[in-house]
N, C-alpha and C positions, 0 to 999 in steps of 0.2 A: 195603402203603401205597397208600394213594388221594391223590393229588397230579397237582396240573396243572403247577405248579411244577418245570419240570426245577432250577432251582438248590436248591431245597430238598430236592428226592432226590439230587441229588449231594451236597450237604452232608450228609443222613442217610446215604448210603452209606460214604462217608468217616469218618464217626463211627464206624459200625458197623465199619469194616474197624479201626483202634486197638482195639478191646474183645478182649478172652482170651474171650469168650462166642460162641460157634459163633452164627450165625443165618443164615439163608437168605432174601432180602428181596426181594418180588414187587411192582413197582409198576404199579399201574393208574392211565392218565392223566385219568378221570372216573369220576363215579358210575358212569355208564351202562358202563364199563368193569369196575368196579370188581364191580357186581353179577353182571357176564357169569364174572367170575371163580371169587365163590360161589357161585353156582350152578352152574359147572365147563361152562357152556355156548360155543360157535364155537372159539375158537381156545386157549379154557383145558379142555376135557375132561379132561386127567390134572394138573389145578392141584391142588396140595394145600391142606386146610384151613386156613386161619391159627389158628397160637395166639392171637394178637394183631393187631389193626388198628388203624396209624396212619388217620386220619381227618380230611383238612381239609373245610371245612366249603364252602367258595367254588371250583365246580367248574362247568365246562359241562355240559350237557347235563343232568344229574341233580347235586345239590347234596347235599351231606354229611347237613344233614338228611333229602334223601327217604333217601339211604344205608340210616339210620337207621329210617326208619321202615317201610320194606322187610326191611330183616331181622328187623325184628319180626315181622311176618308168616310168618316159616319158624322152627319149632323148633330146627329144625339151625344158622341162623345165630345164634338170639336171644344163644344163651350164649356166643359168641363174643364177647371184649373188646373194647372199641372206645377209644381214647384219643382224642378229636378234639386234633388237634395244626393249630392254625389263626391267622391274624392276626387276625381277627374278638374284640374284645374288649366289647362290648356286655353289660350284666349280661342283659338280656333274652338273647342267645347261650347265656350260661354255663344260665342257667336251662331256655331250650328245649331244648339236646343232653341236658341232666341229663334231664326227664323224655321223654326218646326213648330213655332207659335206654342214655347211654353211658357210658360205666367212670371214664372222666378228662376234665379240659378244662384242656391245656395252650395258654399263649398263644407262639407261636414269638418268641423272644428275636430283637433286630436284631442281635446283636453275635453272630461265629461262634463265638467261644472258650464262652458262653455257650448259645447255642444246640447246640453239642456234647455239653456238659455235659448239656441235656434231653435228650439222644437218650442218653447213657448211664446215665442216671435210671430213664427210662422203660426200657430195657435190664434196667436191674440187676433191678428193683422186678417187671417183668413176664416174665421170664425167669428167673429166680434166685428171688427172694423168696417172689412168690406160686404156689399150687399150683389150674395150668389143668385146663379142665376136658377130658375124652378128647373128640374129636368126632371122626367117622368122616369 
């Protein structure tokens, strides 16, 4: 998870911990974090690849979209899922993450009960459901 938001990763963490679905949830507090991550570069060397990455879009230092268009640039990341899970509701938003080739554009719900609910959506649908791809 890429979030600047500590209350939004505690609320995702918390979601996560209710679900019967094992997960292991890495968060990086920027882009600039976030890429330090997959690329497994300073203080993440033995970070594991993500199956899936949450994605907000509104970050210091490096923004969701460069995220995005950084991982494009390595093979190794491209095929990594990316869900931007973001407040940013702008059609133009939905539109530019979509051709940054990322996977989903959820808009984070105000309401917890609900916002829970998307974290175990995205849970079910990208853990259970669909079939990831191997990446070393």
């Amino acid at each position: 998870m890429a979030e600047d938001s500590q209350v939004d990763v505690r609320l995702t963490q918390e979601a996560l911990k209710e679900s019967n679905i094992r997960t292991n949830l890495s968060v990086a507090s920027d882009g600039h974090e976030a890429m330090a991550f997959l690329h497994k570069q300073d203080n993440f060397a033995d970070a594991p690849t993500p199956d899936v990455i949450l994605l907000d879009l509104n970050m210091p230092r490096m923004s969701g979209r460069e995220v995005l268009v950084e991982m494009q640039q390595h093979e190794d990341l491209k095929v990594v899922p990316v869900v931007v899970l973001t407040n940013c509701g702008e059609d133009s938003d939905v539109l530019d993450t979509y051709s940054l080739c990322a996977n989903s554009y959820i808009r984070k719900p105000d309401d917890i009960n609900d916002f829970f609910a998307v974290i175990r959506s995205i849970e079910n649908y990208w853990l259970q459901t669909v079939t990831l791809p191997k990446v070393a």
